[in-house]
C-alpha positions as CSV (number, residue, x, y, z in Angstrom):
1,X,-18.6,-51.0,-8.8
2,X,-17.8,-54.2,-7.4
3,X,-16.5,-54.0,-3.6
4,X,-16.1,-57.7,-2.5
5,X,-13.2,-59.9,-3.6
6,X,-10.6,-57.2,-2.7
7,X,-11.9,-55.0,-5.3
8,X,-12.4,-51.4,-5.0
9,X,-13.1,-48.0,-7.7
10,X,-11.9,-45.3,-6.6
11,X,-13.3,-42.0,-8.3
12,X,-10.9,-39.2,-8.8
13,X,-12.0,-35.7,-8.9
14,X,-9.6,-33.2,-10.6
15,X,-10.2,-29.4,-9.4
16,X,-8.4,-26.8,-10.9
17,X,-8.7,-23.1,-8.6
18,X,-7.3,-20.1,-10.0
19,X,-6.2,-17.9,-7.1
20,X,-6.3,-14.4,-8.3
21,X,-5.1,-10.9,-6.3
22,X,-7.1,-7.9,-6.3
23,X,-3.3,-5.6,-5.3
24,X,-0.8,-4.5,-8.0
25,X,2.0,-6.8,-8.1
26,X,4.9,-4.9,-6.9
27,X,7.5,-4.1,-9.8
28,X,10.7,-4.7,-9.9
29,X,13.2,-1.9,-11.5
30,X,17.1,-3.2,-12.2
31,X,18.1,0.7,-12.3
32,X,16.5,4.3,-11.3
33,X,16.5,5.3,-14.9
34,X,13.4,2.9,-15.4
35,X,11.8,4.0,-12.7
36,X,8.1,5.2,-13.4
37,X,8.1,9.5,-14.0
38,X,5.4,11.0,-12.0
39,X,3.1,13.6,-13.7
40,X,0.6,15.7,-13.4
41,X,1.2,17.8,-9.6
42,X,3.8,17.4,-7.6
43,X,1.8,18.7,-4.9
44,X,2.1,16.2,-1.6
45,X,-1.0,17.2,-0.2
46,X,-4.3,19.4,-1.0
47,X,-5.5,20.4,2.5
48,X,-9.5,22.3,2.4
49,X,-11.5,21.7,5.7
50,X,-13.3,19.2,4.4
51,X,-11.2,16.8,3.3
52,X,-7.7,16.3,2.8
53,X,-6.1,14.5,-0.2
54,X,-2.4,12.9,0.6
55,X,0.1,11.5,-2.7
56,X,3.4,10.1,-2.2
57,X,5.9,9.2,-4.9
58,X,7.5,5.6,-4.2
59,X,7.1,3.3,-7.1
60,X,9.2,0.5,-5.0
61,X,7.0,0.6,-2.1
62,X,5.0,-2.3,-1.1
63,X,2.7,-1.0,1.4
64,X,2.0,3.0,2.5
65,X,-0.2,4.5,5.2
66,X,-0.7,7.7,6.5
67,X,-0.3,8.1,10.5
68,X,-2.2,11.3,11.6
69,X,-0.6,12.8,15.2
70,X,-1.9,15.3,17.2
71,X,1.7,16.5,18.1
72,X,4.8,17.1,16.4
73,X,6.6,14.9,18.8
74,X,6.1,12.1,20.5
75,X,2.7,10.0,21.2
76,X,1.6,8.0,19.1
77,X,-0.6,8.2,15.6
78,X,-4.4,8.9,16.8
79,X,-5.2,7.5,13.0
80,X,-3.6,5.1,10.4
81,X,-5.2,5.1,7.0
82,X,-4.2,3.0,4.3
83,X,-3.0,4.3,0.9
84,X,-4.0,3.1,-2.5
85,X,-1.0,2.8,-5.2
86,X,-2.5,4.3,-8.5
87,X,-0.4,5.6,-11.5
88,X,3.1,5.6,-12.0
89,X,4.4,4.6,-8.5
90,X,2.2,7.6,-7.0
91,X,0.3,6.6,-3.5
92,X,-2.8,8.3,-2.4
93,X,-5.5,9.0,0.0
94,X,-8.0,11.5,0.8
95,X,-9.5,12.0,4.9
96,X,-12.7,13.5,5.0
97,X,-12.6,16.0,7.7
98,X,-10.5,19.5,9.3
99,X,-6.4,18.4,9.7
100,X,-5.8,22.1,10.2
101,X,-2.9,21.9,13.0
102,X,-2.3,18.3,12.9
103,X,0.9,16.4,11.6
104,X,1.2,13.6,9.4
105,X,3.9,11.1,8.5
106,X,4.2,8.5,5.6
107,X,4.7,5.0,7.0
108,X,6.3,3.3,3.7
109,X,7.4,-0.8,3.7
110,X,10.0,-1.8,1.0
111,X,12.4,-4.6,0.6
112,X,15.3,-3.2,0.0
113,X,18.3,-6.2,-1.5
114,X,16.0,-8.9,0.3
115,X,15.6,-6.6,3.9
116,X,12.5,-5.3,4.6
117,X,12.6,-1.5,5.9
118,X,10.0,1.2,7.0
119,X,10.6,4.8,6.7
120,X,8.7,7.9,7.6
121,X,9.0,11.5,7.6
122,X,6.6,13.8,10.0
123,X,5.5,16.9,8.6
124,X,2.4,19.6,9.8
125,X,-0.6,20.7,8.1
């Protein structure tokens, strides 16, 4: 490499990174007759006072979580946990301890024709 007389190497050094995602990519679905079926139980949760396993149906969803309240009505959630999207558009969880009494709501994010929206519905153990 010569650097005097105005001359100068440059050496180039190509890197190619693959960026990979650990989350499902999020499905799109043109009508609701392609929508995924879900089988197996329809059961929404399986309460024992160990542990409590939570499933919600919502193949378009992006993100779900679970808010745990101590009340039916107002306050606010005392616990968030994240759900996990497994088969067929079916969401799930599981909370290791007594929910006897408690409530719960599904706290689902969608993009609905390009707007994003959350929805929930509070129900009681």
């Amino acid at each position: 490499m010569k650097i005097g007389n105005n001359y100068l190497a440059i050496l180039g050094v190509t890197t190619v990174t693959t960026v990979m995602s650990c989350s499902p990519t999020k499905k799109e679905y043109t009508s609701f007759e392609l929508y995924p079926v879900r089988t197996g139980s329809l059961t929404e949760m399986e309460y024992t006072p160990l542990a409590t396993k939570f499933f919600l149906w919502s193949p378009t969803a992006e993100e779900v979580r679970l808010m745990l309240y101590d009340a039916g009505e107002g306050g606010h959630a005392y616990e968030t946990v994240k759900m996990e999207l497994g088969e067929n558009g079916t969401w799930t969880t599981s909370v290791d301890k007594d929910l006897l009494g408690k409530y719960y709501a599904f706290n689902e994010k969608s993009t609905i024709n390009g707007r994003a929206t959350r929805r929930g519905l509070m129900l009681t153990l």
